[in-house]
TIMARLUM-395094 format. One record per residue (C-alpha): residue in one letter; z negated, y negated, x; residue number from 1. Coordinates in pm, whole numbers. Each point is the difference from the previous one (the first is absolute). Last residue first. Layout:
LOTOR  aa      pz      py      px    i
LOTOR   a       Z       Y       X  NUM
...
END
This chain:
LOTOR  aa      pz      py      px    i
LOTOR   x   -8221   -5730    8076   95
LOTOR   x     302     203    -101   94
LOTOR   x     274    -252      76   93
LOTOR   x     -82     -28     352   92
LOTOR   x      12     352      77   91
LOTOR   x     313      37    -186   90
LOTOR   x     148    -342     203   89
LOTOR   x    -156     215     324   88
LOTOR   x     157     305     -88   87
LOTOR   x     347    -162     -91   86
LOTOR   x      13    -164     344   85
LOTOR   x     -20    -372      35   84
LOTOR   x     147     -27     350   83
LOTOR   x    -322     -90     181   82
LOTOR   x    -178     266    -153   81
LOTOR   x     233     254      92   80
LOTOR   x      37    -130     323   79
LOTOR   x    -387       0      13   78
LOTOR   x     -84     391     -92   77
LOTOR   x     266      62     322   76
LOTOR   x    -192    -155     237   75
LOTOR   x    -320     145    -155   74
LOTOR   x     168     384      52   73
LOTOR   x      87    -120     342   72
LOTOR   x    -277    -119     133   71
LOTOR   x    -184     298    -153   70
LOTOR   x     257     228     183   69
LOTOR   x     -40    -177     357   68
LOTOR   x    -390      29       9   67
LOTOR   x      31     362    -113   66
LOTOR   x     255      36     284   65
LOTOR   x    -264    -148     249   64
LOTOR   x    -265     250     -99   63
LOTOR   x    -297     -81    -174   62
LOTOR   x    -246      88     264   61
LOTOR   x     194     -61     303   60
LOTOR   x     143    -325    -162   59
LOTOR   x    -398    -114      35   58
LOTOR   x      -3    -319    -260   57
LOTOR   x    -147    -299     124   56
LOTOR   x     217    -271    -157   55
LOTOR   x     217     -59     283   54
LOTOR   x       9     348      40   53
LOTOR   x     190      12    -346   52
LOTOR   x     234    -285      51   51
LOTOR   x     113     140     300   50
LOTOR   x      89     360     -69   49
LOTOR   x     114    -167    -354   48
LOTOR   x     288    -231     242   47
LOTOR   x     -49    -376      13   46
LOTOR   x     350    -187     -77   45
LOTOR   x    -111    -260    -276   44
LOTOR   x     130     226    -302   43
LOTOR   x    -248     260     166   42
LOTOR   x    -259    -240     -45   41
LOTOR   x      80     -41    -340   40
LOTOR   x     -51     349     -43   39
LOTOR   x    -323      26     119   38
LOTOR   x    -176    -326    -134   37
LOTOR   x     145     154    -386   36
LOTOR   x    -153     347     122   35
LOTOR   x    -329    -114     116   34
LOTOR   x     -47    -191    -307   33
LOTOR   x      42     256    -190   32
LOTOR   x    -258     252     146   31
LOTOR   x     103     236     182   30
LOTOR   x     -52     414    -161   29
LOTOR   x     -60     253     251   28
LOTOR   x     103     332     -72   27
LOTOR   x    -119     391      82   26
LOTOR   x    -369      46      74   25
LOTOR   x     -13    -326    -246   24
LOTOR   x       2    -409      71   23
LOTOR   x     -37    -277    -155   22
LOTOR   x      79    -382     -65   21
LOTOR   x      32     -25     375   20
LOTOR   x     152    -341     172   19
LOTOR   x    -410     -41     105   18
LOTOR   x     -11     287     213   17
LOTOR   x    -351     156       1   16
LOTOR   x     194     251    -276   15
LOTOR   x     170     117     278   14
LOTOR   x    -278      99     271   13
LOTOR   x    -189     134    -304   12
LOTOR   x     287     244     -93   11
LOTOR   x      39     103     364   10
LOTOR   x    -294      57      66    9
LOTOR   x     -57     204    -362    8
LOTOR   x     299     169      98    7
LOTOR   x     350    -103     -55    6
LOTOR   x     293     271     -95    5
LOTOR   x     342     -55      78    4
LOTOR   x     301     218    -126    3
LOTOR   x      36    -302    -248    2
LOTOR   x     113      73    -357    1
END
């Protein structure tokens, strides 16, 4: 869990940001559309401190090392998509 904690300001100044699904005192959730746009960016050569000012976010806010981490997490969500992994053929399956 983040060390971070948002006030109110904060919160509001967040949740203005249309690449926001939601946010908490403690997490901000992107919405998917946001992440699919962000890591194919990053495929193109644009780095997430980039990508996310770009798109109005305040990296003093939400850290540039939370900025890196998501990019990574949803980098690494889509090579296991793109390969076909078991969790996504289970996934697929089930619905």
């Amino acid at each position: 869990m983040s060390k971070i904690i948002f006030n109110i300001h904060q919160i509001d100044q967040l949740e203005s940001n249309p690449n926001v699904a939601s946010v908490s005192e403690r997490s901000i959730q992107y919405t998917g559309e946001f992440k699919v746009k962000d890591v194919l960016e990053n495929m193109d050569g644009k780095r997430s401190q980039q990508i996310f000012t770009a798109v109005g976010f305040d990296l003093a806010l939400i850290c540039n090392s939370k900025a890196k981490a998501a990019l990574k997490r949803w980098r690494n969500i889509s090579k296991r998509w793109r390969r076909g992994s078991p969790e996504r053929q289970t996934w697929k399956d089930s619905g």
